[in-house]
N, CA, C and O atoms as a Tinker XYZ file with bonds, in Angstrom:
   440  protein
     1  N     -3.919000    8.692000   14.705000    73     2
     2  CA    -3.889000    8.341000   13.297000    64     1     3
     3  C     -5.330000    8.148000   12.838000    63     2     4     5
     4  O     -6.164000    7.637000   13.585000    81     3
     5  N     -5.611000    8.548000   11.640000    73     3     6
     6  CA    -7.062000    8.900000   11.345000    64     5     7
     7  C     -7.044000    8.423000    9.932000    63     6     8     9
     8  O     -6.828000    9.186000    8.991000    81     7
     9  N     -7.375000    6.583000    9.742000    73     7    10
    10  CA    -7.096000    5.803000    8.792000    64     9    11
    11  C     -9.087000    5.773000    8.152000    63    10    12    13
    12  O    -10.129000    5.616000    8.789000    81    11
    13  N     -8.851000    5.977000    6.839000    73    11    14
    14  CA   -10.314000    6.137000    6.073000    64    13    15
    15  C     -9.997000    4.788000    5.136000    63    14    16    17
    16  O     -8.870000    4.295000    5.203000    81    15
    17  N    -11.005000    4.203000    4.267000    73    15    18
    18  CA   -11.181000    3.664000    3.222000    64    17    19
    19  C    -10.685000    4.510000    1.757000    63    18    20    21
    20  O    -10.780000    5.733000    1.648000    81    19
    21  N    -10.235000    3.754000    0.856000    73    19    22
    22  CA    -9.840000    4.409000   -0.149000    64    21    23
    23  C    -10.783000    4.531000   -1.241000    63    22    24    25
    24  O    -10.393000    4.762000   -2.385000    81    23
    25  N    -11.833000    4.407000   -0.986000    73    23    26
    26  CA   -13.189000    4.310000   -1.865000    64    25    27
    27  C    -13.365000    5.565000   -0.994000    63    26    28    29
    28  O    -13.151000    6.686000   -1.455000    81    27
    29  N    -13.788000    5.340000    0.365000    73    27    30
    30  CA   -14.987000    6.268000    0.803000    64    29    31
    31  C    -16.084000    5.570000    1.760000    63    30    32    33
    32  O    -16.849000    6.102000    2.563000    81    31
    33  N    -15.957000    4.521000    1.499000    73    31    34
    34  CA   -17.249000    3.360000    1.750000    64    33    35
    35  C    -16.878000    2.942000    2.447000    63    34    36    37
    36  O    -15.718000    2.535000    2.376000    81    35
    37  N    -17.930000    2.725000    3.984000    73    35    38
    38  CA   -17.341000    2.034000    5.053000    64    37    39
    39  C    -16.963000    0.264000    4.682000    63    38    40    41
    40  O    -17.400000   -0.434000    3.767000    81    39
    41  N    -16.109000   -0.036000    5.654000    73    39    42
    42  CA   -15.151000   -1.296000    5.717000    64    41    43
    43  C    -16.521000   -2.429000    6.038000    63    42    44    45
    44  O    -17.511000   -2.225000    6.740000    81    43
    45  N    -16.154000   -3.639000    5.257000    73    43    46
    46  CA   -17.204000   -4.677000    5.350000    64    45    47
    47  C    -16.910000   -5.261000    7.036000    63    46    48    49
    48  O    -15.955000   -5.886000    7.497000    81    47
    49  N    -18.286000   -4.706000    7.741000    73    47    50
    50  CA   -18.026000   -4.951000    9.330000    64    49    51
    51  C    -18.158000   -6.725000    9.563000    63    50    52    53
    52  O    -18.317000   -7.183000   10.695000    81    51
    53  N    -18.049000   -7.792000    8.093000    73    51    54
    54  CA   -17.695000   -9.072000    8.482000    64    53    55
    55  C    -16.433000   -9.243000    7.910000    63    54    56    57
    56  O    -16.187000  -10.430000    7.691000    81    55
    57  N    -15.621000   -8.527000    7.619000    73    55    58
    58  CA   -14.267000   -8.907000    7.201000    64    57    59
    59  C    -12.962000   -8.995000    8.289000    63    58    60    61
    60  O    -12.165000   -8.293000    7.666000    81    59
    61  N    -12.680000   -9.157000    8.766000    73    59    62
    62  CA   -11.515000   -9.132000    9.846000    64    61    63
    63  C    -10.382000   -9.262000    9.573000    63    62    64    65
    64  O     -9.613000   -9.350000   10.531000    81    63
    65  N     -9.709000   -9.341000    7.953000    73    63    66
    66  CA    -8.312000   -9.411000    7.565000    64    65    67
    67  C     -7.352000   -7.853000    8.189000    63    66    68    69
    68  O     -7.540000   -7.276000    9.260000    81    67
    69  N     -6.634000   -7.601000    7.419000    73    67    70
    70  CA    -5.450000   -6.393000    7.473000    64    69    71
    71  C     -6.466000   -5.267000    6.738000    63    70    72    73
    72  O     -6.436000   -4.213000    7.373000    81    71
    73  N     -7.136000   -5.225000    5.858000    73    71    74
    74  CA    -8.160000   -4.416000    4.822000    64    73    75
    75  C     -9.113000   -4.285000    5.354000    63    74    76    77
    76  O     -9.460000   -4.787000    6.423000    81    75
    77  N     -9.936000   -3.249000    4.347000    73    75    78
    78  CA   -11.220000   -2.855000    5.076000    64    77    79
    79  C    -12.497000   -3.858000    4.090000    63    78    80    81
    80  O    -13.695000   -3.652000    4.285000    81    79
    81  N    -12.120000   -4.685000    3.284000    73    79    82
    82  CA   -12.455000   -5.504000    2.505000    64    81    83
    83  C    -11.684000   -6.572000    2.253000    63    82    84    85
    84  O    -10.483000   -6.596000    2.522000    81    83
    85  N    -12.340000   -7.560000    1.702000    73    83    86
    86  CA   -11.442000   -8.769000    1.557000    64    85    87
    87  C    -10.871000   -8.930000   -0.062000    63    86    88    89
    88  O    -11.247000   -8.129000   -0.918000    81    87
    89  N    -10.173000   -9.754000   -0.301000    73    87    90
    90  CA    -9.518000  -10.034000   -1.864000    64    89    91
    91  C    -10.812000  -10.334000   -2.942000    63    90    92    93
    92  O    -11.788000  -10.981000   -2.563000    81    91
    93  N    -10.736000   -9.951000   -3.913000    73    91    94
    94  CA   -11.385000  -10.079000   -4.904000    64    93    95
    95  C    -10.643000  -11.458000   -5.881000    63    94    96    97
    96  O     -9.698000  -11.528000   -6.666000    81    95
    97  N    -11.579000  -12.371000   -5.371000    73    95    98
    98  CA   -10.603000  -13.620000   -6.298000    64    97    99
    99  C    -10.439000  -13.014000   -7.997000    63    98   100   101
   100  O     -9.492000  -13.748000   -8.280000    81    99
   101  N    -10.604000  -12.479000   -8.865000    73    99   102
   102  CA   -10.405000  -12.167000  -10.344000    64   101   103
   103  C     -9.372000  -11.062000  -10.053000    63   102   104   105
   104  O     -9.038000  -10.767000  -11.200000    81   103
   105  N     -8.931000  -10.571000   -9.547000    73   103   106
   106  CA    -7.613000   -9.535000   -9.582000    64   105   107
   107  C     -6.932000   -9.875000   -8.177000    63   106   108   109
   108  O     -6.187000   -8.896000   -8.217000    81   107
   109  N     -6.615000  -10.449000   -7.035000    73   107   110
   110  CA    -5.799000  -10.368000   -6.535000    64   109   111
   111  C     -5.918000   -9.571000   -5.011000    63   110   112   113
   112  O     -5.606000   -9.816000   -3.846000    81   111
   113  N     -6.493000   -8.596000   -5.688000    73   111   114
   114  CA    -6.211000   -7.242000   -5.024000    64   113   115
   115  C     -7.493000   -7.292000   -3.897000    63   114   116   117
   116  O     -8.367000   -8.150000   -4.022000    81   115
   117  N     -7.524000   -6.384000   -2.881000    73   115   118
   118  CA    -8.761000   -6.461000   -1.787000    64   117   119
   119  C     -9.676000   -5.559000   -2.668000    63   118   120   121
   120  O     -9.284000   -4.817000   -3.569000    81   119
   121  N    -10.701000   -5.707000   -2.341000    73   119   122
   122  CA   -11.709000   -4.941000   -2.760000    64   121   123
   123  C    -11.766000   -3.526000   -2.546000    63   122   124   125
   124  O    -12.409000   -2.828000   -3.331000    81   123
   125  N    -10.926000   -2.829000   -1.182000    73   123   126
   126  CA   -10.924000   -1.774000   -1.003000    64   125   127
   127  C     -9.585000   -1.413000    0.173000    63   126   128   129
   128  O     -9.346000   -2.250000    1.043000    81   127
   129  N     -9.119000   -0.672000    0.132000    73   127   130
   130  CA    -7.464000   -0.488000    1.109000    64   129   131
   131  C     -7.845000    0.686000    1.964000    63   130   132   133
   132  O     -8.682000    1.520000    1.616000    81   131
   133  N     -7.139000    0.709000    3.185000    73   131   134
   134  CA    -6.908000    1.663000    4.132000    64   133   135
   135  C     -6.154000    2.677000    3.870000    63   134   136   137
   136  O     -5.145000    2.290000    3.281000    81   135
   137  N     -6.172000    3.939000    4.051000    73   135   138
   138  CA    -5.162000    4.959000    3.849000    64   137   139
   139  C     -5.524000    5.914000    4.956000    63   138   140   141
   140  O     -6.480000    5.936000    5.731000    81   139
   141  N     -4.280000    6.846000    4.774000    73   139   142
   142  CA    -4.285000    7.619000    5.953000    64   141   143
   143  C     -5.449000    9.109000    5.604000    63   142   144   145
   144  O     -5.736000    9.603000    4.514000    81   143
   145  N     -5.923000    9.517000    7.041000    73   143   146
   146  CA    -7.081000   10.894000    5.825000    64   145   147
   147  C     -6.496000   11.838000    5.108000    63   146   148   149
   148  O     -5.332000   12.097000    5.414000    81   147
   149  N     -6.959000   12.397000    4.277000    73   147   150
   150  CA    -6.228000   13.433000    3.827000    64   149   151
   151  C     -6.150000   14.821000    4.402000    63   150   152   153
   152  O     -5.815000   15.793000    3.726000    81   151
   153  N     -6.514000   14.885000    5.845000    73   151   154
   154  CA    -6.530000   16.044000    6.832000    64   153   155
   155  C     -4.826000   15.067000    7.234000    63   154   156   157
   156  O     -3.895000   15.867000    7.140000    81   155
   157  N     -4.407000   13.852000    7.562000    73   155   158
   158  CA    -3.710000   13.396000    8.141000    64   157   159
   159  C     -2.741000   13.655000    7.101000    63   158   160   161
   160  O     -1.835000   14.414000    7.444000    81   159
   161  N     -2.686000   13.036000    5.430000    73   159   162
   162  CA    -1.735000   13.017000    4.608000    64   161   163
   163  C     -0.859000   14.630000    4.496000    63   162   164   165
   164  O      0.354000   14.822000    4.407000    81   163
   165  N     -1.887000   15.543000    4.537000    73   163   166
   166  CA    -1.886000   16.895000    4.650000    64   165   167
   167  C     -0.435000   17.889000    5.507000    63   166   168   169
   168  O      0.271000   18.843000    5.180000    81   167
   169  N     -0.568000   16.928000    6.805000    73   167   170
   170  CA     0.562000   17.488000    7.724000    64   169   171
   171  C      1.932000   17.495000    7.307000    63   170   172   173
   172  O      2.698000   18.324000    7.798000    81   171
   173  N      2.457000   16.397000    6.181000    73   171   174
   174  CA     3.387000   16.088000    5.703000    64   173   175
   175  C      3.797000   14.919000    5.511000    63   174   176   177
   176  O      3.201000   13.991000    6.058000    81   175
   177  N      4.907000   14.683000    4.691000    73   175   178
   178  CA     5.308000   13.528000    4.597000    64   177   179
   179  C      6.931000   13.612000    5.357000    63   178   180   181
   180  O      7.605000   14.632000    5.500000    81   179
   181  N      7.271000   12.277000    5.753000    73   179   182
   182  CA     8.626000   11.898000    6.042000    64   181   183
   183  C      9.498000   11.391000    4.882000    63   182   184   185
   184  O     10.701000   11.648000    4.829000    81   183
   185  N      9.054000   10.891000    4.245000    73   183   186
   186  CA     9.330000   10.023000    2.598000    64   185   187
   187  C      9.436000   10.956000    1.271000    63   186   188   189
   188  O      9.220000   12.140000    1.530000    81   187
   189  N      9.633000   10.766000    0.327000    73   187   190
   190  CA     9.075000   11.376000   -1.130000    64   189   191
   191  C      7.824000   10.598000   -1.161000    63   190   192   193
   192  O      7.763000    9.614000   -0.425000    81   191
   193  N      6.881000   10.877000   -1.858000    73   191   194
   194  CA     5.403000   10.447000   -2.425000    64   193   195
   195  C      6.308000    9.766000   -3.781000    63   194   196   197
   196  O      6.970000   10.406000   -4.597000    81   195
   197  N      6.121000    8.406000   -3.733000    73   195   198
   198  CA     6.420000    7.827000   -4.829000    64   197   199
   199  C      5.380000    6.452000   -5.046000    63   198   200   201
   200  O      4.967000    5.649000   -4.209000    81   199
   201  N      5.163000    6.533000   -6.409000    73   199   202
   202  CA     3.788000    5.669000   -6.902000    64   201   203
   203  C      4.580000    4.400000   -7.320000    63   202   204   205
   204  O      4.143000    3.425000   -6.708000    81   203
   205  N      5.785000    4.032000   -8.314000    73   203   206
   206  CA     6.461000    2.879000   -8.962000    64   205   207
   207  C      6.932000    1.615000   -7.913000    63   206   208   209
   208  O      7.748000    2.506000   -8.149000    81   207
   209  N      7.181000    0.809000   -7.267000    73   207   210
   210  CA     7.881000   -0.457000   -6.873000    64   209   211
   211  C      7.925000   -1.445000   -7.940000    63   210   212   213
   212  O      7.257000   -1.773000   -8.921000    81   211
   213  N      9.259000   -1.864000   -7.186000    73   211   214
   214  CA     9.671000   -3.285000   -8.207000    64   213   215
   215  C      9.842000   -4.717000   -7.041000    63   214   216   217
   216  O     10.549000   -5.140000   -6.126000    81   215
   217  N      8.758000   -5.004000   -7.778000    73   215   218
   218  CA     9.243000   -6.420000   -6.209000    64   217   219
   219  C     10.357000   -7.484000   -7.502000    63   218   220   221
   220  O     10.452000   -7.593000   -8.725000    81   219
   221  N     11.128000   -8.184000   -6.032000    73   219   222
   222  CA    12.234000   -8.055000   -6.359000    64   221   223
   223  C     12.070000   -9.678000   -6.706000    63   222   224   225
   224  O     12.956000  -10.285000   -7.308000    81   223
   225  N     10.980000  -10.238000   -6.312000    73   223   226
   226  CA    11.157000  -11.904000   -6.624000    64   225   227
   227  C     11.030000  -12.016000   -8.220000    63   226   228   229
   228  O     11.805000  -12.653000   -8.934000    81   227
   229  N      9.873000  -11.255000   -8.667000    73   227   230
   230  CA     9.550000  -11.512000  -10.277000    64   229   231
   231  C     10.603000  -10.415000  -10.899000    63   230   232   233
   232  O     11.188000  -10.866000  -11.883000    81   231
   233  N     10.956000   -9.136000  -10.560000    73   231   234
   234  CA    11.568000   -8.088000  -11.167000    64   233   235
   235  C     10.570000   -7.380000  -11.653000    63   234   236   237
   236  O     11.032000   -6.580000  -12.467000    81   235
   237  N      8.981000   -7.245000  -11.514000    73   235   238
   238  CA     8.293000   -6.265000  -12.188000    64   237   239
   239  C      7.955000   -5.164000  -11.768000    63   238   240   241
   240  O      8.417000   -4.837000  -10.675000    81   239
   241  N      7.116000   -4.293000  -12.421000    73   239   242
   242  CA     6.852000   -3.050000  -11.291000    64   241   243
   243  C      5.521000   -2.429000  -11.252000    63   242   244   245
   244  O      5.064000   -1.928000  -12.280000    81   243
   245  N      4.706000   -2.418000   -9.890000    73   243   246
   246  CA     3.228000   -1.962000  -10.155000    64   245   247
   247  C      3.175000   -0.235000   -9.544000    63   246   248   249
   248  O      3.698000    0.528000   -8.731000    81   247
   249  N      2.158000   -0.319000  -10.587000    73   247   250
   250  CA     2.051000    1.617000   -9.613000    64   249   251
   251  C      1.167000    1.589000   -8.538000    63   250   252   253
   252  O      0.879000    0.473000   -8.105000    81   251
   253  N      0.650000    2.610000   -7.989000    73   251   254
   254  CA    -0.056000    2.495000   -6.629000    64   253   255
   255  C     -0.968000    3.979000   -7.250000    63   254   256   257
   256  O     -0.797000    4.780000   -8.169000    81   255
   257  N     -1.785000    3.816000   -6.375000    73   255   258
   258  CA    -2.845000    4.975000   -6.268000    64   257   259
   259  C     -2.209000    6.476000   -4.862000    63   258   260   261
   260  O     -1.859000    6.299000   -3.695000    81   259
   261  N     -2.289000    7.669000   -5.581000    73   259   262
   262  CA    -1.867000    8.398000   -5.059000    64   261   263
   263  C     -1.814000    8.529000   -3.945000    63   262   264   265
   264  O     -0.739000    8.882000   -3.460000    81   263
   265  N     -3.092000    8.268000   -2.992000    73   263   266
   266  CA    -3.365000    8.382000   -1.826000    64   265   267
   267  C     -2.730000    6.882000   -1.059000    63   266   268   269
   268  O     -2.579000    6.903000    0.163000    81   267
   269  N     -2.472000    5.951000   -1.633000    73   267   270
   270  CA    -1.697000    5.097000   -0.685000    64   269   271
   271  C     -0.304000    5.383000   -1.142000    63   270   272   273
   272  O      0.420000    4.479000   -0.725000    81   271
   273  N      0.228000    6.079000   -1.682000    73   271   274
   274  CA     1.669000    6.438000   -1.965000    64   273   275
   275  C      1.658000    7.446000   -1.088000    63   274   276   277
   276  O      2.843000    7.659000   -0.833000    81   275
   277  N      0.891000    8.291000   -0.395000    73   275   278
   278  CA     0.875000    9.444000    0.176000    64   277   279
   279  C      1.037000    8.918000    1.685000    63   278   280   281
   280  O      1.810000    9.426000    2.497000    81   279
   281  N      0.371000    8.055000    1.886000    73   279   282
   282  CA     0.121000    7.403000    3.317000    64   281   283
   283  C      1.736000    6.861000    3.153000    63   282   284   285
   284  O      2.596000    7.485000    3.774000    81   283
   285  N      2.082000    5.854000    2.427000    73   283   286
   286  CA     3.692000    5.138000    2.590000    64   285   287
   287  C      4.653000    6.427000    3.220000    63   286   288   289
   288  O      5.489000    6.268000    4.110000    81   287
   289  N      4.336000    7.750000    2.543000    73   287   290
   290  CA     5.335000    8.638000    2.605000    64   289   291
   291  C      5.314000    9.606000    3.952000    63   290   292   293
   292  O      6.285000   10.111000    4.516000    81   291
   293  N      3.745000    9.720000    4.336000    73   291   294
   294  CA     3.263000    9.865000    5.817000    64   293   295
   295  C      3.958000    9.180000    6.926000    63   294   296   297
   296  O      4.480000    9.542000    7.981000    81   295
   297  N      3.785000    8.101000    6.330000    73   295   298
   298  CA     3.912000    6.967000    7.207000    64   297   299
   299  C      4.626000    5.545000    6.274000    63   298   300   301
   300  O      3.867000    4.896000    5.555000    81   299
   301  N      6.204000    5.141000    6.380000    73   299   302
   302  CA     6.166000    4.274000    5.946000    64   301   303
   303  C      6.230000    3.088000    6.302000    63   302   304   305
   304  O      6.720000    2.200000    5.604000    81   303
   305  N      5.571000    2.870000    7.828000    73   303   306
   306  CA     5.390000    1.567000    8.349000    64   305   307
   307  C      3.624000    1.144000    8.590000    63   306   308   309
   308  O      3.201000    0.169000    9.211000    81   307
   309  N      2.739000    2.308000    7.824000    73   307   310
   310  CA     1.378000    2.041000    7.721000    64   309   311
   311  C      1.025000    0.491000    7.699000    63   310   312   313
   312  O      0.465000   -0.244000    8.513000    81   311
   313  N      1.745000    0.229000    6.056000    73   311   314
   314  CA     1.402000   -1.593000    5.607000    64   313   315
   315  C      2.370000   -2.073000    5.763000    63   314   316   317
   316  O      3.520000   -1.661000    5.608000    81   315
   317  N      1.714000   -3.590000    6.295000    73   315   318
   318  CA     3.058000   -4.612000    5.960000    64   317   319
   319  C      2.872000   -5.259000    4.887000    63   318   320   321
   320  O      3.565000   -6.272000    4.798000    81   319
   321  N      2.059000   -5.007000    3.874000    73   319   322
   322  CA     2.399000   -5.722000    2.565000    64   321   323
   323  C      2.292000   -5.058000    1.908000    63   322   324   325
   324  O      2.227000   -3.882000    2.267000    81   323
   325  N      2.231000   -5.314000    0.913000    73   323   326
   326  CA     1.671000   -4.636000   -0.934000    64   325   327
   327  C      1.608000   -5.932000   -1.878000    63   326   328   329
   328  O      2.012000   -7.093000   -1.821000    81   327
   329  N      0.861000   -5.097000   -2.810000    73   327   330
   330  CA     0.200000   -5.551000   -4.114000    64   329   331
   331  C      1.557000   -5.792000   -5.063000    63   330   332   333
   332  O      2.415000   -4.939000   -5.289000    81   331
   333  N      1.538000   -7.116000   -5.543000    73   331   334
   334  CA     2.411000   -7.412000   -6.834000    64   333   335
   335  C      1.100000   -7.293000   -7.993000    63   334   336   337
   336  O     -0.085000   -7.575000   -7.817000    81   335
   337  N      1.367000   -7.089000   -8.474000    73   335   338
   338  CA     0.236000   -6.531000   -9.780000    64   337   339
   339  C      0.417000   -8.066000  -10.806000    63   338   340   341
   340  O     -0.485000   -8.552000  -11.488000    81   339
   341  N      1.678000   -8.551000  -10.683000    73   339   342
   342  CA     2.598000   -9.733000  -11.823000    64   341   343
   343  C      1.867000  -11.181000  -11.163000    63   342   344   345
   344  O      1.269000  -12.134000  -11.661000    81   343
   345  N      2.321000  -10.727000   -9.573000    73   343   346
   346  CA     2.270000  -12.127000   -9.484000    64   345   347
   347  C      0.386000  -12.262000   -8.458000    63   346   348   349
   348  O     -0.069000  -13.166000   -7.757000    81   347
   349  N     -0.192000  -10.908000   -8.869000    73   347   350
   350  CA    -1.510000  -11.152000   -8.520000    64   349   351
   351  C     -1.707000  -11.574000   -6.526000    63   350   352   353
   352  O     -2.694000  -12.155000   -6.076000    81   351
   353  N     -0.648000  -11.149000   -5.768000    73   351   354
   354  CA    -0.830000  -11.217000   -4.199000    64   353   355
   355  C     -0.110000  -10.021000   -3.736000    63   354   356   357
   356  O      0.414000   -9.155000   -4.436000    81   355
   357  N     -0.165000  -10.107000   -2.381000    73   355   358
   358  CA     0.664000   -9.192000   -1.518000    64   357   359
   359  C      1.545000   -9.857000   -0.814000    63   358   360   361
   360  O      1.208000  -10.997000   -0.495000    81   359
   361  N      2.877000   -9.377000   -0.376000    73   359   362
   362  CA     4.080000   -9.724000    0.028000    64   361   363
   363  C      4.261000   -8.734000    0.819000    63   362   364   365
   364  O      3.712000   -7.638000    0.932000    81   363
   365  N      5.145000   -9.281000    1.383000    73   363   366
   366  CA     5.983000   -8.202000    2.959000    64   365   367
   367  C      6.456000   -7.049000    2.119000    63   366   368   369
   368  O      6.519000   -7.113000    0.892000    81   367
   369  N      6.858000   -5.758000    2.984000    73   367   370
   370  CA     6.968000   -4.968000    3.365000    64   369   371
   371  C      8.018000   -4.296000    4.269000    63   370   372   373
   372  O      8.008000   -4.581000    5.466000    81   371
   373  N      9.056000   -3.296000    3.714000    73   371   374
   374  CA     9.587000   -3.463000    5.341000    64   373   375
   375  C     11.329000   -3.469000    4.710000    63   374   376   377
   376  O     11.763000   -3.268000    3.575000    81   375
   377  N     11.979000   -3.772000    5.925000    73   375   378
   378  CA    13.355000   -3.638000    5.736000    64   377   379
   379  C     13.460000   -5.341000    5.031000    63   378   380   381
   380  O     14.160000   -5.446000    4.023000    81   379
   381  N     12.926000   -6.327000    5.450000    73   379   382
   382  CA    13.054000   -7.892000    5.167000    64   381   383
   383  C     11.883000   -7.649000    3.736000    63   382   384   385
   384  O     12.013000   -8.508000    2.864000    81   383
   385  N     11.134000   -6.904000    3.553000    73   383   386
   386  CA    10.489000   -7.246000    2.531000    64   385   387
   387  C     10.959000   -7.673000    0.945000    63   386   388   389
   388  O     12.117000   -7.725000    0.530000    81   387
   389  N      9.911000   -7.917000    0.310000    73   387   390
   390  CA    10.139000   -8.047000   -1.248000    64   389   391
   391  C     10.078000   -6.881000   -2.128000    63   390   392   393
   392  O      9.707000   -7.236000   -3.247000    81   391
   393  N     10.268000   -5.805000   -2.062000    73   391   394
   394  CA    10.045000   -4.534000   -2.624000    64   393   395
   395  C     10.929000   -3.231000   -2.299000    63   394   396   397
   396  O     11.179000   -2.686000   -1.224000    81   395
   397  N     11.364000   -2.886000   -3.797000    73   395   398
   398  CA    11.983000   -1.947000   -3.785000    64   397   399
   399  C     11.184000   -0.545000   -4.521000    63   398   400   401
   400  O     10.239000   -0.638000   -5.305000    81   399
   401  N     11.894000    0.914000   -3.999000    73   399   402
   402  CA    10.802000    2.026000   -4.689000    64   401   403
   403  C     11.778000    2.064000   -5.977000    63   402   404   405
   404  O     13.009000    2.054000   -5.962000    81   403
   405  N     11.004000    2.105000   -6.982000    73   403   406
   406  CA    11.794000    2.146000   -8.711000    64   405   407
   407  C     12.679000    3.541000   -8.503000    63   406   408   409
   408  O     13.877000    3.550000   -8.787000    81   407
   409  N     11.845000    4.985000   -7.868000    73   407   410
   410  CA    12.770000    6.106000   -7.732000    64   409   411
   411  C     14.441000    5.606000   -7.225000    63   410   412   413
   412  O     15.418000    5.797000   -7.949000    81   411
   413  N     14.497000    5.119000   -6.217000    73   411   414
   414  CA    15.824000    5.255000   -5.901000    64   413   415
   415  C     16.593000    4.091000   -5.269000    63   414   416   417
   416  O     17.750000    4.210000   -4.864000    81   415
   417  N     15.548000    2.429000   -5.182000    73   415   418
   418  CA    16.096000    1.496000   -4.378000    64   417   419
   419  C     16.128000    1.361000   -3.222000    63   418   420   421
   420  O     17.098000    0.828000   -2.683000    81   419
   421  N     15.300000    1.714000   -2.682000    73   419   422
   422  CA    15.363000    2.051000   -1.107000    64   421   423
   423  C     14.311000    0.973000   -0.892000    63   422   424   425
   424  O     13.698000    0.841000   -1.951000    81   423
   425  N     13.908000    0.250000   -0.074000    73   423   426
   426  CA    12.932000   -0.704000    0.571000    64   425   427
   427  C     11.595000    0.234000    0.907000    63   426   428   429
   428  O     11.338000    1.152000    1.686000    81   427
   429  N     10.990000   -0.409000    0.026000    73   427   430
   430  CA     9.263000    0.001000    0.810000    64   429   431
   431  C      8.767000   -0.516000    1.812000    63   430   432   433
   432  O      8.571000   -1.666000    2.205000    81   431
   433  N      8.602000    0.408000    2.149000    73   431   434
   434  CA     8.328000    0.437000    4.128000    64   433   435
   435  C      9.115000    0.337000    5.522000    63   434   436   437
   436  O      9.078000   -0.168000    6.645000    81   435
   437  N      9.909000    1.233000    4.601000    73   435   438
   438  CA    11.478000    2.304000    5.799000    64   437   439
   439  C     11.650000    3.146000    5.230000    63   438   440
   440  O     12.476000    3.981000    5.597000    81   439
């Protein structure tokens, strides 16, 4: 598996979380995410490529950036969390997770 930065920019070599950067306290979000390469995304997907989730605690729904929708669909046990956009953190992932794909209801990350 041949995991890059989603910038481009190598990973802050003092960060040690799940990311290749840490959270940006004013949005929530890490400064920069892991994805799979796009020589890797390339081979195929197992999934549909879908950008929409609805996490299911607030009911809202954030989009995602192509290339980590591409990796979910590569691979949909890459992350164990994601981005709530509403409630500004990340939550599980997964068959137990908080998130559903808006396409069809199916759990993000199975």
């Amino acid at each position: 598996m041949s995991k890059v930065t989603l910038s481009g920019k190598p990973a802050d070599p003092e960060y040690h979380g799940g990311a290749p950067q840490p959270v940006d306290p004013a949005t929530g979000m890490h400064k920069d995410y892991w994805v799979l390469s796009e020589d890797e995304r390339l081979h195929g997907f197992v999934r549909p490529v879908r950008t929409s989730y609805k996490h299911e605690k607030c009911g809202n729904v954030t989009s995602m950036n192509r290339a980590i929708a591409e990796t979910y669909a590569h691979n949909p046990k890459f992350y164990g969390a994601t981005y709530c956009a509403t409630c500004r953190d990340h939550f599980p992932v997964g068959a137990d997770g908080e998130f559903i794909w808006v396409d069809d209801g199916t759990k993000v990350g199975t």
